[in-house]
C-alpha positions, 0 to 999 in steps of 0.5 A: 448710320449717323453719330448718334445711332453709332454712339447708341450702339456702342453704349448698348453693346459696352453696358450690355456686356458689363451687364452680362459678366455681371449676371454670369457671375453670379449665376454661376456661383449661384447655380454651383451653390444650389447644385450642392444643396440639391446634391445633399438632400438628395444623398441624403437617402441616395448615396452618390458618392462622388458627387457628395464630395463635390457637394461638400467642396462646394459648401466649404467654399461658400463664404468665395461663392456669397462674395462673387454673387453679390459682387455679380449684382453689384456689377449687374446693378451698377451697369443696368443705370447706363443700359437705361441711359440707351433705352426710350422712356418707359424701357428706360425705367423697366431697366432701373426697376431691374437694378432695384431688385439686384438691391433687394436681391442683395439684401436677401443673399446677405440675409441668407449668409447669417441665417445661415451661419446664425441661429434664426427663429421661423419667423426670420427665414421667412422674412429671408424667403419674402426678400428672395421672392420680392426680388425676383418679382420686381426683376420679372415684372421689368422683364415682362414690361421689356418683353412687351415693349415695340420699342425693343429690339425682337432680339432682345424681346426674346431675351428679356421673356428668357430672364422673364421665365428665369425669375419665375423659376426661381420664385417657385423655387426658393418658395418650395425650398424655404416653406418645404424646410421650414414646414417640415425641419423647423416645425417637426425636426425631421425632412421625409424622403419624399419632402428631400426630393421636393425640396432637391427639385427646388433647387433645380429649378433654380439652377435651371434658372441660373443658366436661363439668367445668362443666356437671356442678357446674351441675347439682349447684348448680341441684339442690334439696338436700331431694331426696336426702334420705330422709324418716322414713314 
């Protein structure tokens, strides 16, 4: 292995890993705070009792969990610039198109946080709900990009179609979340029991995606850069 292969190897495996924490982060503050809105709609008509209580902690901290998500995308963000540094050309700018949509993604946690401490008319929640999708777009559409690329390591092709997958989930979720609530909340007043469950499944989905979300840049990070790599016959 020469310098520069070596050098590469260890740029890979530091940025990578600052990327992980970074989207360990928020994911699981994320997925907690989702967890405890699935909980709640569903309590909603059937009672779990413990559960609620852990629903109820979990939303009184959420001011500690809206901190630690866009400081997880700060991380996230902040290191994919360097991981873009490691990659050929077109892999390289799949990787800032990424850090693009952790921007988005942080303009839309801080839309959600004063929606959903402010009064906000329909029109806002949607233009809250646009951001989300928008964000997650542009991250599956450079997932998808990385997915493709012979350049990149198989390894790390696998964990790029994971993250590719994750942010589809969680563009069908907030989408059944925000259209469902608002549709049926903002509109009429009231949330049928069978709409609650639609709405719980949404927020599943998107915590199906917050374990997704960790487990693709394990991947990516434990893959061997050298791998992807063409070598001249």
């Amino acid at each position: 292995m020469g310098i520069k292969s070596m050098e590469t190897n260890v740029l890979w495996y530091r940025t990578t890993n600052a990327v992980f924490t970074g989207a360990l982060m928020y994911a699981i503050a994320g997925g907690l705070l989702m967890l405890a809105q699935a909980i709640v709609y569903v309590n909603s008509y059937t009672p779990f009792g413990e559960l609620n209580v852990l629903s109820e902690y979990l939303l009184d901290n959420s001011n500690f969990f809206t901190i630690v998500i866009i400081a997880g995308y700060a991380l996230y963000m902040r290191n994919l610039t360097g991981f873009a540094k490691v990659l050929n050309g077109e892999d390289g700018k799949s990787a800032r198109l990424t850090g693009i949509g952790a921007i988005v993604a942080i303009i839309a946690v801080v839309w959600e946080y004063i929606t959903f401490h402010l009064p906000t008319d329909t029109a806002g929640r949607i233009l809250m709900t646009l951001t989300f999708v928008a964000a997650y777009g542009i991250m599956a559409l450079a997932f998808w990009k990385l997915a493709q690329s012979a350049d990149f390591p198989p390894p790390a092709r696998r964990g790029a179609k994971i993250l590719f997958c994750a942010q589809i989930l969680l563009i069908v979720g907030v989408v059944i979340i925000e259209e469902l609530r608002a549709n049926l909340y903002i509109l009429f007043g009231y949330i049928s029991i069978s709409a609650g469950w639609e709405i719980s499944l949404g927020y599943i989905l998107s915590v199906i995606a917050c374990i997704l979300v960790p487990a693709g840049w394990s991947s990516i990070r434990k893959a061997n850069p050298d791998a992807g790599v063409t070598q001249p016959v």
